[in-house]
C-alpha positions in Angstrom: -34.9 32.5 3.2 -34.0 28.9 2.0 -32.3 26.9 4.9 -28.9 25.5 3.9 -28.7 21.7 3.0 -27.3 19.8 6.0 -26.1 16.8 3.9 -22.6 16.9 2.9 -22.0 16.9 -0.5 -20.6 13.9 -2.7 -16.8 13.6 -2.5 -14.9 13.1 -5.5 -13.1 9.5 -6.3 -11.0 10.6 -9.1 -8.0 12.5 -6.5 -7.5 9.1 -4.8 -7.7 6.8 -8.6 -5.4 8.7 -9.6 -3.2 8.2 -6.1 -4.3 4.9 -6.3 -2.5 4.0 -9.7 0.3 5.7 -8.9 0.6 3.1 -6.3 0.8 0.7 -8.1 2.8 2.3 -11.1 5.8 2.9 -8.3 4.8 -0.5 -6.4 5.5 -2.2 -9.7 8.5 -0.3 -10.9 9.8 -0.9 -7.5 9.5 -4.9 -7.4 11.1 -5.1 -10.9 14.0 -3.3 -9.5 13.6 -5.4 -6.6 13.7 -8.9 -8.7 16.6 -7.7 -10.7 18.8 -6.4 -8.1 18.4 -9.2 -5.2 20.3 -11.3 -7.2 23.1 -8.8 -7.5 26.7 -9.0 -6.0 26.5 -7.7 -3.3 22.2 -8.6 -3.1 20.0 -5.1 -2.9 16.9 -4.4 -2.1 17.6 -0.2 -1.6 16.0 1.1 -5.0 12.9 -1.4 -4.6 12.5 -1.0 -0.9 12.1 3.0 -1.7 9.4 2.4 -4.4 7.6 -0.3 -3.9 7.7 0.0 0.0 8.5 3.6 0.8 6.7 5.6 -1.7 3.7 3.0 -2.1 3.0 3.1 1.7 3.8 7.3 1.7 0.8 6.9 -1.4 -1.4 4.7 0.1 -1.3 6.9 3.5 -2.1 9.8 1.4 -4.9 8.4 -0.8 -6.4 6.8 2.7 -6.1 9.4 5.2 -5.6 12.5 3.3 -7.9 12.1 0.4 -10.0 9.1 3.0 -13.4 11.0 1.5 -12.2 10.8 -2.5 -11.2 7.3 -1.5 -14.3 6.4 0.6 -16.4 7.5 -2.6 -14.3 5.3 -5.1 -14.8 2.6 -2.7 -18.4 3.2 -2.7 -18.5 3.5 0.9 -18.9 7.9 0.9 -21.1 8.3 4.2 -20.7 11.6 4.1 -17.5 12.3 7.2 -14.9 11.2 8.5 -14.2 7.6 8.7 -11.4 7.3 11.7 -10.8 3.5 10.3 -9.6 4.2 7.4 -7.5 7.4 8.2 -5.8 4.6 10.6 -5.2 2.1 7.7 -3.7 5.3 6.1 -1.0 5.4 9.0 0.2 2.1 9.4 0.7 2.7 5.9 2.8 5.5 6.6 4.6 3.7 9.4 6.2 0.8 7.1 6.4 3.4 4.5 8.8 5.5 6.4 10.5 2.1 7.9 11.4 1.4 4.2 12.8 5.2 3.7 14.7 4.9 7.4 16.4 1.7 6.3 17.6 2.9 3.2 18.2 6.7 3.8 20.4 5.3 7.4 21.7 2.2 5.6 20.2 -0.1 8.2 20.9 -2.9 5.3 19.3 -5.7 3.5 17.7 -7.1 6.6 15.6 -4.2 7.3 15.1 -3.2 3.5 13.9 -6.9 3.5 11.4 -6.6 6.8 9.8 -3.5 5.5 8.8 -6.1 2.5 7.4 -8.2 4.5 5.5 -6.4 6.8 3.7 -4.9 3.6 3.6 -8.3 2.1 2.1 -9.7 5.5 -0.8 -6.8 5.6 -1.7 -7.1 1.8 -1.6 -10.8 1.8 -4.1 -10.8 4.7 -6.0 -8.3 3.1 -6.2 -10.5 0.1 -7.4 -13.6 2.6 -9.9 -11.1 4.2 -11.6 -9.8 1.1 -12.2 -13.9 -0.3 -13.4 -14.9 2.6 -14.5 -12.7 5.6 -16.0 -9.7 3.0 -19.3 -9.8 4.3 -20.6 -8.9 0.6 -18.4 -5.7 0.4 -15.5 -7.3 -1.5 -13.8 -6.4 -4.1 -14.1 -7.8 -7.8 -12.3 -10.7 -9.0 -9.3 -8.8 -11.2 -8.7 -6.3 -7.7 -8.6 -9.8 -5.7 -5.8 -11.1 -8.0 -4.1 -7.7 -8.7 -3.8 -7.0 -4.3 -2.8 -11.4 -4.2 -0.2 -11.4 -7.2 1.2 -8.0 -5.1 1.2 -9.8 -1.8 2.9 -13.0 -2.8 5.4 -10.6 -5.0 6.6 -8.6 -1.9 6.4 -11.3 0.7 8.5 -13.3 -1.9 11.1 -10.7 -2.5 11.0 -9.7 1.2 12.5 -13.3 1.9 15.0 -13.9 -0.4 16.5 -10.4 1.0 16.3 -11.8 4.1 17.6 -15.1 2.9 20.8 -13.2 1.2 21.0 -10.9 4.7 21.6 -14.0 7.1 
């Protein structure tokens, strides 16, 4: 009788990709609404603080805590468990992910549509400083570095001229 193998098998990266782009599909969808509507009369942010705040931090929370194996393999960093780091990454996602769907679903306004921007403009943008200089070798490539800084600077940018219009 053959014993069974004690090491865990390989988890699959493609669930989390495909979370992954769907991210950033809905991030991107959601600061073009966001770009165009700011500007309107009366300024919004309610549309793009759903998308590109609310469902891409529900996603992210998902892919990371969820799905943290798929995404620890298409990370390359698939030890084989449970990574208790990165399921906590997954809920502060949640947490300004549900910020941005409180604001809008109880029409807190523009000021608190606009602060849920920041705060994930904040956490991305020090991501982004992280990764170019604290990696420690594990960074991520050069087009991931500019795709997470263009989507920092975009949110943190948005997230203030909502605040600028709220004050």
């Amino acid at each position: 009788m053959t014993q069974p193998d004690p090491t865990p098998a390989a988890a699959d990266p493609r669930p989390s990709f495909v979370v992954m782009i769907l991210t950033y599909v809905v991030g991107v969808i959601g600061l073009a609404v966001g770009f165009t509507t700011i500007n309107s009369d009366p300024p919004s942010l309610a549309w793009a603080c759903l998308l590109a705040v609310g469902a891409g931090g529900i996603l992210s929370f998902i892919r990371h805590s969820l799905l943290h194996r798929s995404d620890a393999a298409r990370m390359g960093w698939d030890f084989g468990g449970r990574n208790n780091f990165q399921i906590e990454v997954g809920l502060a996602n949640l947490a300004w992910g549900l910020l941005a769907v409180l604001a809008v679903a109880l029409n807190w306004g523009l000021a608190a549509e606009s602060a849920a921007f920041l705060v994930f403009g904040f956490y991305t943008l020090a991501v982004t400083i992280m990764q170019l200089f604290f990696s420690g070798g594990q960074g991520r490539s050069v087009p991931a570095l500019i795709g997470i800084g263009a989507f920092s600077v975009m949110l943190t940018y948005l997230g203030w001229m909502g605040m600028s219009a709220a004050v």
